[in-house]
C-alpha positions in Angstrom: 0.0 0.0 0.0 1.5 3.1 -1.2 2.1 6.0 1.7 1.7 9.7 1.0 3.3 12.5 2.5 1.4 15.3 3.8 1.9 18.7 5.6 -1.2 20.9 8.1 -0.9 24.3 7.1 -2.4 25.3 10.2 0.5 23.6 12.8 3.0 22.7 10.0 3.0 19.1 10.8 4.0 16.6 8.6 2.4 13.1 8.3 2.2 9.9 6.5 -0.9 8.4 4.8 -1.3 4.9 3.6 -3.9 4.6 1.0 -4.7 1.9 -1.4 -3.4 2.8 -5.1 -7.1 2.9 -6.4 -8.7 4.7 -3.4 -9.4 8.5 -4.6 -6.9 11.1 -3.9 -9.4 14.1 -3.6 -10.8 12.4 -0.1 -9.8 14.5 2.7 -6.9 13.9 5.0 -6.6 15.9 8.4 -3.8 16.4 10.6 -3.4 14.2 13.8 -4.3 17.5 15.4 -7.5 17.2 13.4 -7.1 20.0 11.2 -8.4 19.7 7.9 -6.1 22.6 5.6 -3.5 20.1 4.6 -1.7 19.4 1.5 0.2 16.4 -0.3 4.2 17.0 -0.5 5.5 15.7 -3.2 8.5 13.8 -3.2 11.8 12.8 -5.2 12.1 8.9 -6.0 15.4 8.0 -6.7 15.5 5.2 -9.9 18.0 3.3 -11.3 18.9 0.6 -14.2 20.5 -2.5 -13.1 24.0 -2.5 -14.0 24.2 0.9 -14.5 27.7 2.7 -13.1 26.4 6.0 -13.2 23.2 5.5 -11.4 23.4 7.5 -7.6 22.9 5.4 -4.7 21.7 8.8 -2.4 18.4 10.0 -2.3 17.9 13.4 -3.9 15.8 15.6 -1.8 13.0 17.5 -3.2 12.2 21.0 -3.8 8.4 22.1 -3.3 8.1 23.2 0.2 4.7 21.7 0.8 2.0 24.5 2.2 4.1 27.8 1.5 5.8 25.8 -1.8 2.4 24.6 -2.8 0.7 27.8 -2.3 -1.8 26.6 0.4 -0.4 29.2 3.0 -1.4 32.9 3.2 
């Protein structure tokens, strides 16, 4: 079961939810605090060929920033 990142923009706590790869993505996930103005983070997934040399073994971090990235914040 796939796990989705998530940020409140109300606390700015980030949290995981696991959701089933055909479950909808538009149903609403609140906070543990219960708050409801959250929004999905997106993030990097690093992918490489098998027998590849120049494939990078660390995880990129992604840009985005979440609520203020994603526009959700003031």
């Amino acid at each position: 079961m796939p796990a989705y990142q998530y940020r409140c923009c109300t606390c700015d706590t980030s949290f995981e939810v696991r959701r089933g790869i055909t479950e909808p993505a538009a149903v609403s996930n609140p906070c543990p605090g219960g708050h409801t103005d959250t929004s999905r983070v997106f993030t990097a997934v690093a992918v490489s060929r098998a027998g590849s040399s120049s494939a990078s073994t660390t995880p990129t971090p992604s840009g985005g920033g979440a609520c203020c990235g994603g526009g959700c914040c003031g």
